[in-house]
Phi, psi and omega in degrees: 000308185301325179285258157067253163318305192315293191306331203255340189218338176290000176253033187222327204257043195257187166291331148256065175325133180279302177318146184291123160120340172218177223250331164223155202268163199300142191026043154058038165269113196257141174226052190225131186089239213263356201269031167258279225289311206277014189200007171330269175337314172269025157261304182297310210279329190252346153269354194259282169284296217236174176287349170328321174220138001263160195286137209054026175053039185286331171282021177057039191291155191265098171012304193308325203251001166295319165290334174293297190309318159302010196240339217307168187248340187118002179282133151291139167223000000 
C-alpha cells in the first residue's frame, strides 16, 4: 500500500513536490512517513473508491491498486 502512495501520489503530495508545475503539495496534504497513516480516509475515498485522484489519472494508478487502497484499512502494510 505505502508503496503505492509512493509511486502513485508522492510525487505532488510530498514536502517538497517533484512535479513539474507544482510547488507545495496540494491543499498541504504531505503522504509521506505518518501523513499516510494521518489521510488514510481521504486516499481511500479519493484514490480508492473514485478517480478523483490523481487527476486525470495522470501517474497511471491501476484498477488494481484503486482496489488495494479501497480495501487499505489505514495500517501500512
Amino acid at each position: 500500500m505505502e508503496e503505492i502512495v509512493a509511486t502513485r501520489c508522492s510525487m505532488c503530495h510530498a514536502a517538497q513536490p517533484v512535479w513539474e508545475g507544482i510547488a507545495t503539495p496540494p491543499r498541504g496534504v504531505v503522504l509521506e512517513g505518518d501523513g499516510i497513516r494521518r489521510h488514510a480516509e481521504q486516499i481511500r475515498l479519493q484514490a480508492g473508491y473514485s478517480s478523483a485522484m490523481p487527476p486525470a489519472n495522470i501517474t497511471g494508478i491501476t484498477p488494481q491498486e484503486r482496489a488495494v487502497l479501497a480495501a487499505w484499512s489505514g495500517d501500512i502494510k
